[in-house]
N, C-alpha and C positions, 0 to 999 in steps of 0.2 A: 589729601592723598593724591597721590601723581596718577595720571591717566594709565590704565592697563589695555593690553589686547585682549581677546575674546580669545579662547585657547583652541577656538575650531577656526578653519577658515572662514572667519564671519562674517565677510562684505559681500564673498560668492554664496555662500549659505544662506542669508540674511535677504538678499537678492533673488534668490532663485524659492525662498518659502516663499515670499510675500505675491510674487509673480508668479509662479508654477503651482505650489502645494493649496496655498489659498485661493481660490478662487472667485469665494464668496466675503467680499470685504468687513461684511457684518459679522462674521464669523469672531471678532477676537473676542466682543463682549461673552460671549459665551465661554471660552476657553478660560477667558481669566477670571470668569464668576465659578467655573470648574475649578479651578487652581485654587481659589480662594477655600472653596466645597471641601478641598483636599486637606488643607489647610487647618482647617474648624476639624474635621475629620482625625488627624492626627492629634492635635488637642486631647480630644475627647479620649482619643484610647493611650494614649498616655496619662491620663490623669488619673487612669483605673489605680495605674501601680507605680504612680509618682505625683506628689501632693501639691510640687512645684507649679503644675499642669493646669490643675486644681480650679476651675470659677463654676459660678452659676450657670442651669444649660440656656437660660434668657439671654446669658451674655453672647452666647455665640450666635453670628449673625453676619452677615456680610450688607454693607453700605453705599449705595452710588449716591454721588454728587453731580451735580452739573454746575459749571463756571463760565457765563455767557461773555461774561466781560474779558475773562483770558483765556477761551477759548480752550478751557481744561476740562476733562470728566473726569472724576475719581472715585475707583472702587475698593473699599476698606473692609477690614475683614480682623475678627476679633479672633484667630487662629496662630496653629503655632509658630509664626513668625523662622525670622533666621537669624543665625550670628553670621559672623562678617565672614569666618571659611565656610558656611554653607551658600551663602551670597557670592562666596568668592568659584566655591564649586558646582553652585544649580544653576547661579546666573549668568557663568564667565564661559561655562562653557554650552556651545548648541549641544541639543539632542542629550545630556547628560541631566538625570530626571531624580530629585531626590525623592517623590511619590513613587518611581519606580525600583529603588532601594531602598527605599523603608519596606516595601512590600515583601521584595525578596528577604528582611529580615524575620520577615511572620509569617516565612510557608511552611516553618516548622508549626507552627501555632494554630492551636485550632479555633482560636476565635475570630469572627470574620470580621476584616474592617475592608468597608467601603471605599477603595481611593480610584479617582478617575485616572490619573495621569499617567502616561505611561512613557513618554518620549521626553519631557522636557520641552520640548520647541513652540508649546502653545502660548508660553509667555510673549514669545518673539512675534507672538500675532498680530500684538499692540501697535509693530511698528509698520502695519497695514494703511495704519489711519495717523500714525503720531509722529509729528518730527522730533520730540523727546520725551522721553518717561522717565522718570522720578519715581525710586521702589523706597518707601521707606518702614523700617520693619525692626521688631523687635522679638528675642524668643523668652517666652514664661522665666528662664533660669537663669539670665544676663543681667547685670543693672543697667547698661546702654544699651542704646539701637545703631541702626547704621542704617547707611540711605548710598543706594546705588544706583546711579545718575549714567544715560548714554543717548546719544540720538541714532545711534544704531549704524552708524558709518562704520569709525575705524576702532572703536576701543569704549570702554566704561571708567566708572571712579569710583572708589567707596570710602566713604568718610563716617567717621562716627557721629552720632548726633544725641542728644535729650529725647527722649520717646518716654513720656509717662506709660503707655500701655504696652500690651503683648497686642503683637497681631499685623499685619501688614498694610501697607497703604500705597495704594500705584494712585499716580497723577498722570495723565496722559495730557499733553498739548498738543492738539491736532494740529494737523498740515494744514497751509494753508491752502485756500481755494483755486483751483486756476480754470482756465476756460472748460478742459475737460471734466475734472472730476469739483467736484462741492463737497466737501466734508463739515456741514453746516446741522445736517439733518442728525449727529449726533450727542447736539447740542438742543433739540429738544425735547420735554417730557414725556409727548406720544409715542417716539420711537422708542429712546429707552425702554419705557414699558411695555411697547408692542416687540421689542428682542427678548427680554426677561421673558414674557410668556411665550413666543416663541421656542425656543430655546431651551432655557432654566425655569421654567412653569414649575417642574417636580424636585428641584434640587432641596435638599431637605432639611436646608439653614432658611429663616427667613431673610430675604434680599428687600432689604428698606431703602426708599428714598424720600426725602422732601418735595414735595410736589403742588402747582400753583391749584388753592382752590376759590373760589367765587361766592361770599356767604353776604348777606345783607349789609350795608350800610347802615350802624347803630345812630347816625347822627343825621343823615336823609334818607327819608323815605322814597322806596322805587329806584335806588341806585346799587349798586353794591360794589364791596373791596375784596381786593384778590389779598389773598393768608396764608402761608406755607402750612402744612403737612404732612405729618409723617406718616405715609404709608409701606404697606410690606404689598411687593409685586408679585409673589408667585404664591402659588396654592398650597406648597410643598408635600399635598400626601397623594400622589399618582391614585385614582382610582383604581386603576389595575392590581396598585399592589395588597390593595385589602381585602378579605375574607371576602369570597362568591355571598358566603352569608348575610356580610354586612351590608349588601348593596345592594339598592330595591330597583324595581323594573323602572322608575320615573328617574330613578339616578342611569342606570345605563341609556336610557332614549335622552335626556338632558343632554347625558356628554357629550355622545352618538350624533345628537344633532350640531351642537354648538360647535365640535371639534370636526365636523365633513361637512358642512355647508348644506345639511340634508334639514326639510321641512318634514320629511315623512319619521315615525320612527322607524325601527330595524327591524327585520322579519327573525332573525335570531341572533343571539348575542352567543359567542363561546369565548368561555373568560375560563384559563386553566393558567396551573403552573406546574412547571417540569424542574426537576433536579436530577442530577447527575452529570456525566461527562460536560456533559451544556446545561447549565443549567438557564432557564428564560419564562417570563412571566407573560404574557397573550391574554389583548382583549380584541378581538375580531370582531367584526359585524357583516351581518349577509343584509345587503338592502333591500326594501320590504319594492322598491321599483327600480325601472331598469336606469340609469343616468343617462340625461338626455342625448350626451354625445359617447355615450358607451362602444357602440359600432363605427365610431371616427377615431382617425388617427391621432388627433389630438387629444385622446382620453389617455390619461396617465395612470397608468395600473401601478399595486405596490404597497408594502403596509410603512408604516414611521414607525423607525428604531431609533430607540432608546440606549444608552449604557447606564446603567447605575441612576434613572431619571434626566437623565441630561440628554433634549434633540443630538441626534447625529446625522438623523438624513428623513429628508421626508417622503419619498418612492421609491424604497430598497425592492427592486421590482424581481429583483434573485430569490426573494426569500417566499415566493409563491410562483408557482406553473402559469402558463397562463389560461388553463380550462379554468382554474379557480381566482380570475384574474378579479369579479367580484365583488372579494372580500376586501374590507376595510377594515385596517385597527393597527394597534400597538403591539410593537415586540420590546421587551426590555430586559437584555440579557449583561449581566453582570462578568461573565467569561468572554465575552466577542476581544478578540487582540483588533484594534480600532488604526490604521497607519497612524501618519504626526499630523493630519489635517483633520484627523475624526471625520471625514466623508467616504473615506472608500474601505470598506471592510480588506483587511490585510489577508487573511489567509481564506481559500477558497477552501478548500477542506471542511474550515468551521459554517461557510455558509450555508453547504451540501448538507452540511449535517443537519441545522438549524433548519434548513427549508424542509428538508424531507420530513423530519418531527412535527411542522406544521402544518404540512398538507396530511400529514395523517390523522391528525388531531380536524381539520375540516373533511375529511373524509371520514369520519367515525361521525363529527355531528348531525353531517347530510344522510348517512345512514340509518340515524338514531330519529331524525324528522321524518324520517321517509315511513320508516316503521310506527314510531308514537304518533306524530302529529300528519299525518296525511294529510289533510287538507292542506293546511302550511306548505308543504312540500311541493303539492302540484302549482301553490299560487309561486313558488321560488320557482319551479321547472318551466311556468310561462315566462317567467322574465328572463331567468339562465341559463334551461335547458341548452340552449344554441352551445352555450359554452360548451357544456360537458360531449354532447354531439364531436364539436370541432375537437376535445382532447382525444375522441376513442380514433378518429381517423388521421389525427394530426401525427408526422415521423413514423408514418407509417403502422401506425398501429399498437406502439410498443406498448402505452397504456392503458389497453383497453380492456383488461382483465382487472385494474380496480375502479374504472367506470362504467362497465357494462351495466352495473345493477343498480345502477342511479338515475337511467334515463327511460322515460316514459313514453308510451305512445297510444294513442287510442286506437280503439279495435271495435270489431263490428259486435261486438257481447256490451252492448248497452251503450255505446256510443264513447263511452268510460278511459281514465287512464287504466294503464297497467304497465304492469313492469315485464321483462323477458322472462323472469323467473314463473310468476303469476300467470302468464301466457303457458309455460310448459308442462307447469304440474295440473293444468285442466285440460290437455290437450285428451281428446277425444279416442278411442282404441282402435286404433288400425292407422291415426295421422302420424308422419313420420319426419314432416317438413315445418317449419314454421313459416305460413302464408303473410302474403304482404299486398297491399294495393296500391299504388302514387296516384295523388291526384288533388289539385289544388283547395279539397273542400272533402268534406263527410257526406254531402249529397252526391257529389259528381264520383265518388267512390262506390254509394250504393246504388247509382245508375249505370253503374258496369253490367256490360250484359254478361259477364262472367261470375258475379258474384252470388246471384242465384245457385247454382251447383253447389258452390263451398257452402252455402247455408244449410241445404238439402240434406248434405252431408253431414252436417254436425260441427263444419270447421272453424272455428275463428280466426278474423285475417286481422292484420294490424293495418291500421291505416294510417300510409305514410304522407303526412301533411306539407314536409319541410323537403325542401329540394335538395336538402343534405342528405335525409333517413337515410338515401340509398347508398351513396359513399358511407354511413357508418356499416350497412348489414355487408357491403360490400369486403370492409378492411375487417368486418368481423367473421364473414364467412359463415358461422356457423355459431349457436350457442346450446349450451349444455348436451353436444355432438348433435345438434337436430339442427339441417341447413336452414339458408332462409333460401325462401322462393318466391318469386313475383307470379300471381297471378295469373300475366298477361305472358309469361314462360311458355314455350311451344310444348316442353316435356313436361307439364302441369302432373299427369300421372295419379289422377284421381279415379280410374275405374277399377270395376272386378272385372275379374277374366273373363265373365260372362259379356259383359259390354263391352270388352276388346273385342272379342270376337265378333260380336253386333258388327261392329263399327268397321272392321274390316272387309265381311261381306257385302255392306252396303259401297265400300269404297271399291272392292272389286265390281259391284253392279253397274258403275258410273261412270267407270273411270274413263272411260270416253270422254263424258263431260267435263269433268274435272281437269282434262288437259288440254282440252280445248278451252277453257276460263284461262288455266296457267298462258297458254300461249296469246290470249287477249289482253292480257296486262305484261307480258314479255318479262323483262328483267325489275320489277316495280317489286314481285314479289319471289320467294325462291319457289313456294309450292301453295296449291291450292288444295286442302284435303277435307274431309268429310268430320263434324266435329262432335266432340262426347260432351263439350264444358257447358255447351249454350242448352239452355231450357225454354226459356223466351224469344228471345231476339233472332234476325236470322242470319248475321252473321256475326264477327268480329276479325279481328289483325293481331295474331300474336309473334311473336319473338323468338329467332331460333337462339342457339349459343351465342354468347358474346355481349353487345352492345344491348341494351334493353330498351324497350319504347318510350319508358321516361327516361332513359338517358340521353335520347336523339330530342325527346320534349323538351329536356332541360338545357339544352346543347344549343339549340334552336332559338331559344328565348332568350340567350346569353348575347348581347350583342358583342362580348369579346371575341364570339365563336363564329360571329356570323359566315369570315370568309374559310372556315375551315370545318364544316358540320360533320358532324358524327352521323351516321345512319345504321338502323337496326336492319339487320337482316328479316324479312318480314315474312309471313306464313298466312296467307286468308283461309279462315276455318266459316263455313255454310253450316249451318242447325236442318238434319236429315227429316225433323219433326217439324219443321214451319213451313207452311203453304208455298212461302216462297221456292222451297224447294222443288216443288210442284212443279210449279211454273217453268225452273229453270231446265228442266228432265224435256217438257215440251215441245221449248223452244230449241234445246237443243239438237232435235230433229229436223225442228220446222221451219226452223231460223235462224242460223249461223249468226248474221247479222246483228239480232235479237238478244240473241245469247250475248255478245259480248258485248252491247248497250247494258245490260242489266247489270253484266260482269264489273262494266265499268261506274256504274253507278255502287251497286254495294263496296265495291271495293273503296270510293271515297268515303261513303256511308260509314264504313268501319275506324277509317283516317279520322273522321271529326267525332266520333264517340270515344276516342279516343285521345280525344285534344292536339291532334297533331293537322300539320294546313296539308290543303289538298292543293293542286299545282295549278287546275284551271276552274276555280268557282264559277264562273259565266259556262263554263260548257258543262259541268253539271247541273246547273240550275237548266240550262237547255234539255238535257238526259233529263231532267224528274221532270217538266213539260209537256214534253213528248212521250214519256210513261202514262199521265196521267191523261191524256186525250186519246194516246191507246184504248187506255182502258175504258171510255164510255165510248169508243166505236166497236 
């Protein structure tokens, strides 16, 4: 039969898939082990209500070959083959798809068949790695077959041939080698079967091939000879797809592990299926540790999608946020519209959709741990807490109304997690604030000289361990209308009126001193006043509005920040109840000088119980010297 053109423009077409739309050269095996899937697929549902159709379901199966010596691979397939006008209209023309017009025949039909193909042009993938392909193909209902031959240049041929069976048979002859590219590696049997499971692992024909095996020498001992066999390369039943029922905890840590490179098992598994508008099948896993390059840019977030079992992409990184960046697993939706390369999901619409359903569905089993398996949950909240942190303050906030009540922090009521929620419904009768402490440790929080009062009190503080807490209470403002407040706050607002009043009278008593201190430390601080917070200690440094004392701490430690630091507006508050006070009343008459030695000693004094540096350590260390020779003259 005379040479034909391609009915599309096929050189530019042809050209611009192979270089543009493909980009991963392994790609065809998959595409035309799909096409074949399609193939067996039609078969099958044809045979319901035509007898012609009709075989064994053993017979159906797809075949690779390898031919080292003419440098051929060939994948065969016992499917509904073609006649020479379907050859002439799926193969002649690009992007014209007879899987995607059989389809459109059975959207009246309520019975579901399975077919990948949607574009046609996954055939043309062949011609990735092939300088010619040879289709040879017969359909159930024909007494001949026909064989459509092209090397993908200017045009194809169809001729008719002898084909004892139904079913199709592609020969591909690779390109040859040239200094750039090697096309050698698809000529041996590790690959092939490392792309089959890759790939077609769940396609749900079995994919056989002949393969070299190594069994004893029957005629010397201690030698042995290599024996072809036939094996089937893929698993074909997705674990995803079977009953939550049928599959026991050693089968989800098996797969979990073999299928993510993980030695550990999973700290939880959510395996659901969803029908409706999207219909998609999810086997997730939350890792029981954190991945070692988790916090590096080179960690790759993102679950692998599936269409109908067949790989499409391995870090579909749209199809989860990144607070729940995490999770690992399979998605495998049979509705995804997939473009003609099956790597870039086509419409955004469905991905919105698809992702939203699944962060719901992780957001419902973090809730569901949180409440059932507590334990479980604080061991996920060591390892991913951060995460959920970075989602409530991350764009500013928008989703911090479905993570607020996921994230944990310990608090001065047993040292213990708790949640926000759990904090407010024990809050104590008259507290109207929800307290907070920063500080790099549980010890260095309860040697706050401030923290005595909130105990006294009845208050429970949370203490903030992670140098984010305070960007989250920050972008949170406030929860269940009760603010958050730092501790180390100027307007702390812990008295009765009775101890306002105290505290004023004594600060009218003073106030001589008091501004004589302010004017010995100059502009270091805005005000020096008389304090209600402190029980123990004799003094402390708190914070007016604005910048807070761990934010200049953590500003400070940032070496991004170094030439641009933030500073708290600062407030020294003296305890009218410690000796010191005594002292400083004294000296304030007796000793101007004195006074403001001491001034300038508490006032570092206050800076390093604080964790923040003090500007001349040698001339303090001088000042506590000189204090303390004072004192035994």
């Amino acid at each position: 039969m005379a040479k034909k053109q391609f009915k599309a423009e096929s050189k530019r077409l042809l050209d611009m898939m192979i270089h543009s739309i493909y980009t991963n050269r392994e790609i065809f095996l998959r595409e035309l082990i799909s096409n074949s899937s399609d193939a067996l697929d039609k078969r099958h549902y044809l045979s319901l209500t035509d007898s012609r159709y009709a075989t064994n379901q053993e017979n159906l199966k797809i075949t690779l070959a390898i031919k080292k010596d003419t440098r051929q691979l060939i994948i065969e397939d016992t499917g509904v083959g073609m006649s020479a006008e379907e050859l002439e209209k799926n193969l002649g023309t690009i992007a014209r798809s007879g899987s995607a017009e059989f389809r459109k025949q059975l959207e009246n039909n309520t019975d579901n068949v399975d077919i990948i193909g949607q574009f046609g042009v996954g055939f043309y993938s062949a011609f990735i790695v092939a300088k010619h392909v040879l289709v040879e193909t017969k359909s159930p209902v024909e007494d001949k077959g026909y064989a459509w031959s092209s090397s993908g240049e200017d045009g194809y041929t169809i001729t008719e041939i002898d084909k004892p069976e139904a079913g199709t048979k592609i020969t591909i002859d690779l390109k040859d080698n040239t200094e750039e590219e090697s096309f050698d590696e698809f000529l041996e049997e590790y690959k092939i079967r490392e792309l089959v499971k890759k790939y077609s692992d769940y396609v749900r024909y079995p994919i056989q091939m002949e393969v070299t095996k190594s069994i004893p020498d029957p005629t010397e001992e201690g030698k042995t000879i290599d024996t072809k066999e036939l094996v089937t390369l893929n698993s074909m039943v997705p674990l995803w797809k079977k009953p939550k029922s049928e599959v026991t905890e050693e089968e989800y840590n098996s797969f979990y592990q073999s299928k993510f490179n993980d030695w550990e098992k999973p700290q939880k598994v959510i395996h659901y299926n969803v029908e409706g508008t999207l219909s998609y099948t999810a086997l997730l896993f939350i890792p029981s540790k954190t991945p070692y390059n988790f916090y590096y840019q080179d960690f790759e977030a993102g679950l692998q999608l599936y269409s109908k079992g067949v790989f499409i992409l391995d870090k579909a990184k749209d199809l989860v946020p990144d607070y729940y960046r995490f999770v690992q697993g399979i998605i495998d939706s049979d509705d995804l519209n997939l473009n003609i390369s099956r790597e870039i999901l086509q419409q955004d619409r469905q991905v919105k959709l698809l992702a939203k359903s699944i962060e719901k569905k992780i957001h419902s089993a973090l809730e569901d741990m949180l409440k059932n398996d507590r334990e479980n949950y604080e061991k996920f909240f060591d390892n991913f807490g951060l995460n959920l942190k970075y989602g409530i303050y991350q764009d500013y906030g928008i989703h911090k109304e479905q993570l607020q009540d996921l994230i944990l922090f310990r608090s001065s009521k047993e040292g213990k997690y708790v949640t926000l929620k759990e904090y407010t419904d024990r809050m104590v009768e008259g507290q109207n604030a929800i307290y907070y402490a920063v500080g790099s440790s549980v010890d260095e929080i309860e040697r706050s000289p401030i923290m005595p009062k909130l105990k006294k009190k009845g208050y429970e503080v949370l203490y903030f361990l992670d140098a984010r807490d305070e960007f989250v209470s920050g972008i949170m403002q406030n929860y269940d209308e009760k603010k958050f407040v730092s501790i180390s706050q100027a307007n702390l607002d812990l008295d009765s009126e009775e101890e306002k009043k105290e505290i004023e009278e004594k600060t009218a008593e003073n106030k001589d001193m008091l501004a004589a201190m302010k004017d010995a430390l100059a502009d270091k601080v805005k005000e020096v006043r008389i304090s209600s917070r402190l029980i123990d200690d004799p003094v402390c440094i708190v914070a007016d509005e604005g910048v807070s004392l761990d934010m200049e701490r953590y500003m400070a430690n940032d070496p991004m920040n170094k030439d641009r630091a933030i500073t708290a507006t600062k407030i020294l508050e003296i305890n009218p109840n410690h000796p010191i006070f005594n002292k400083l009343r004294e000296v304030s008459t007796s000793s101007p000088d004195k006074l403001k030695e001491y001034t300038d000693v508490l006032y570092d004094q206050a800076l390093l119980i604080e964790g923040l540096p003090i500007k001349n350590p040698v001339e303090f260390a001088k000042k506590i010297t000189n204090l303390i020779v004072d004192a035994k003259n």
